[in-house]
N, C-alpha and C positions, 0 to 999 in steps of 0.2 A: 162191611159192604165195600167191595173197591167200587174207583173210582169210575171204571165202564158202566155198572150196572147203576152208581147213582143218574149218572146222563140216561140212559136208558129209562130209569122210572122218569126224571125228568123229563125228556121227549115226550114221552107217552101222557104225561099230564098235560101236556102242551096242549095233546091231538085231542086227549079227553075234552080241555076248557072250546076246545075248536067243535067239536062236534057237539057241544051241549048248547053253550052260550053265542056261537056265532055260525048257527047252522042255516042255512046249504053251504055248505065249503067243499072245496075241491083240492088235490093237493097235484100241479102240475110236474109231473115224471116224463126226463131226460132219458131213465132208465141205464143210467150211470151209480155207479156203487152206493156212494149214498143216495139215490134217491131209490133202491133196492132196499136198504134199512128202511126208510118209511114206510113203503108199498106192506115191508114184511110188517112194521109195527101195525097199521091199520087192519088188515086183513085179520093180523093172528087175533087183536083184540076185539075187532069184528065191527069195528067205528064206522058210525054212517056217515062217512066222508068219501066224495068220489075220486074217483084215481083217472086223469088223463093223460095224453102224450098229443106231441105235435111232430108230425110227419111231412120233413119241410122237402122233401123230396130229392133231399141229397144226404139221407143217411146211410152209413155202412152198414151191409148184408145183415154182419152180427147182433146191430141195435136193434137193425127192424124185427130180426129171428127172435128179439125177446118178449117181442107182444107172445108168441106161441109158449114160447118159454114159462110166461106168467100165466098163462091164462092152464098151462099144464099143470106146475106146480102149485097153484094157489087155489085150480078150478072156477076160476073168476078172471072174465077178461078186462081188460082196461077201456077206454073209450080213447078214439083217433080225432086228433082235427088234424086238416089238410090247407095249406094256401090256396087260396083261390086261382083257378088254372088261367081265367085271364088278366092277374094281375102279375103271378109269373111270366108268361107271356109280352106282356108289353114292358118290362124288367127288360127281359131276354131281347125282345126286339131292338130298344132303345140302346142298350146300353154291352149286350154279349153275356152267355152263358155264366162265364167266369169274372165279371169286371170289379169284381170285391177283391179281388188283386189289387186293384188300380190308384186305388183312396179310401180313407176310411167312409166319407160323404155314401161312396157305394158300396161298401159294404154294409154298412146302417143301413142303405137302402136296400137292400137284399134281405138283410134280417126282417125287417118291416112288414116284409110281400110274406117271406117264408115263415116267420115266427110269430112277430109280436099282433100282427093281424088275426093271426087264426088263434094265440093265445086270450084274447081279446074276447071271441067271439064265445070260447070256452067259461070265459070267465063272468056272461053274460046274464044276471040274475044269481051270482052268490054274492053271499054277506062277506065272505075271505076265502083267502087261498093262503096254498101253504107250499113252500120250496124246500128243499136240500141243499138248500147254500148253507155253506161253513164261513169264519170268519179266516180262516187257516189255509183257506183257497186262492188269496188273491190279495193285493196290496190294494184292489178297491172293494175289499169286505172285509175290512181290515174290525171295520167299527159295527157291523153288521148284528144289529139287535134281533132278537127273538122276536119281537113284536113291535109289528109299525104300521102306521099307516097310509097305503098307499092310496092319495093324495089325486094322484092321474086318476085312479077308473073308484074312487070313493068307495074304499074298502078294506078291511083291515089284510094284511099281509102278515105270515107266520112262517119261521125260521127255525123250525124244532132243534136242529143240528146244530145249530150257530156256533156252542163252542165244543163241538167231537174236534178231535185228531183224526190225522189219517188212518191213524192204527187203532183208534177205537173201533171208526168204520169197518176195517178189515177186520179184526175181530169180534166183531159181532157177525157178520157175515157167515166167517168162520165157524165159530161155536153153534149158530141158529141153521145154518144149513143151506144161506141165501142164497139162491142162484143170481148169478152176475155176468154181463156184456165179457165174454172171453177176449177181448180187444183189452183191457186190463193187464190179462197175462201178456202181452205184446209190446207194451211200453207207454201205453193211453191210461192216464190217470186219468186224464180228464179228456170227455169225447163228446166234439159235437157234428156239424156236416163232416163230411168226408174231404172234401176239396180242403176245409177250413182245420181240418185238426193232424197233428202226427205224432208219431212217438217223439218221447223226448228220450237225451242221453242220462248216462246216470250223475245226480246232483246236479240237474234242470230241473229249477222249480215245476212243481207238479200243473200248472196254466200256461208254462211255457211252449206245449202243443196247441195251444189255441191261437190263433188268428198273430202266428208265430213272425210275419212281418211286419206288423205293428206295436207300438211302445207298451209295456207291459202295465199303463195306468191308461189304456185307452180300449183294455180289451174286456169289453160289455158289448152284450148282442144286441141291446136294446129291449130285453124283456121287462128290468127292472131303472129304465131311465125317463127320467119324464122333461119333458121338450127338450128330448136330447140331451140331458146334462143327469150325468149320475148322480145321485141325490142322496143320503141319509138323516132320514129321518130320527127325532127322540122317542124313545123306547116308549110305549103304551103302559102305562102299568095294568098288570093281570087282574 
C-alpha cells in the first residue's frame, strides 16, 4: 500500500468515526485544493456529513464559479452562509472598505463580520465540524491534531488532512479526477478574499500569499482562535 493511499483510508475513517459517532457534523469548505479532497472523500463515500462554504463577499470570480462547478460534477450542491449586510456595513462605514490593510486589530475585525460570524451561525446545532487544515500549511499548524476540541463554541473539531503533503493533495486530485479553483494553476496555493491573497514567487512558502503584510505567526483569520489567541489544543483520543 503506498503511503498516499494509507492517508486516504485514514482520512476517510476519520469522516467515517465523524458521521457515525459525532453526528450532525458539517465539514466547512474554503473550496481550495485540499478542501476539494474532502468534499470528493464524503460525497464519493456518500457520508451524511454536510458540506458548507462562507461567502464573505470579497471572493475571486473563480472560487465563487466553484459552487457551480460542485454542484455539476458531484450533482450535489453545497450550502452558502453570508455576512450579515449590516454588520458589513457599519465595518465599512467606521472604519473603509479596505482598513485590514491598516492593523492587524482590523483585519481580525473584518474576518469577524465576514467569516467567523457567519461560520458560527453554520455551525449552529452540530456535534463537530470538520477543516482541511494541514499541519504542513503554516508555522501556526505546525502541531495541528486530527482531533480537538474546540472549546469556544463546545464541540468537537476534525482535521482529516492533518498530516497530507502538498503533493499527496495534488495527487489525489489528480488520479480521482477533482475538479479545483483554477487560481492554483496561477500561483495561489493557498486562497482566500481577494484583496487579502496573491500569488506567490517560486520557494515562497505556500501561506505566504495570505495576509502577505503581516508576520507569518500572526496569519489566522480568526476562524480557528478563541479570544483571539491561537490556541492548540491536546489531541482527543478516537
Amino acid at each position: 500500500m503506498s503511503d498516499l493511499q494509507a492517508r486516504i483510508d485514514a482520512s476517510t475513517a476519520v469522516l467515517r468515526q465523524v458521521a457515525t459517532e459525532f453526528s450532525p457534523a458539517v465539514f466547512a469548505s474554503s473550496l481550495a485544493a485540499e478542501d476539494m479532497v474532502l468534499t470528493d472523500l464524503i460525497l464519493r463515500n456518500a457520508l451524511p456529513i454536510g458540506i458548507f462554504t462562507l461567502d464573505t463577499g470579497r471572493l475571486h470570480a473563480e472560487t465563487l464559479a466553484m459552487l457551480d462547478t460542485i454542484a455539476t460534477h458531484y450533482g450535489q450542491a453545497i450550502s452558502v452562509y453570508r455576512p450579515a449586510p449590516e454588520a458589513v456595513e457599519a465595518y465599512v462605514s467606521a472604519h473603509g472598505l479596505n482598513a485590514f490593510y491598516n492593523s492587524i486589530a482590523l483585519r481580525h475585525a473584518c474576518c469577524q463580520v465576514r467569516k467567523v460570524e457567519p461560520l458560527n451561525r453554520a455551525l449552529q446545532g452540530q456535534r463537530a465540524w470538520i477543516t482541511g487544515q494541514r499541519r504542513a500549511q503554516a508555522v501556526t499548524r505546525a502541531d495541528l491534531p486530527v482531533h480537538e476540541h474546540d472549546s469556544a463554541r463546545g464541540m468537537e473539531k476534525f482535521n482529516p488532512l492533518a498530516d497530507w503533503s502538498e503533493a499527496d493533495v495534488w495527487n489525489y486530485i489528480r488520479a480521482q479526477g477533482v475538479p479545483y479553483n483554477p487560481l492554483h494553476d496561477q500561483g495561489y496555493p493557498s486562497i482566500g478574499c481577494a484583496p487579502c491573497t496573491r500569488a506567490i514567487e517560486p520557494g515562497e512558502d505556500v501561506r505566504a500569499g495570505r495576509w502577505w503584510w503581516e508576520n507569518p505567526d500572526q496569519k489566522e483569520c480568526g476562524l480557528h482562535l478563541v479570544d483571539g489567541k491561537l490556541i492548540r489544543i491536546k489531541q482527543v483520543s478516537a
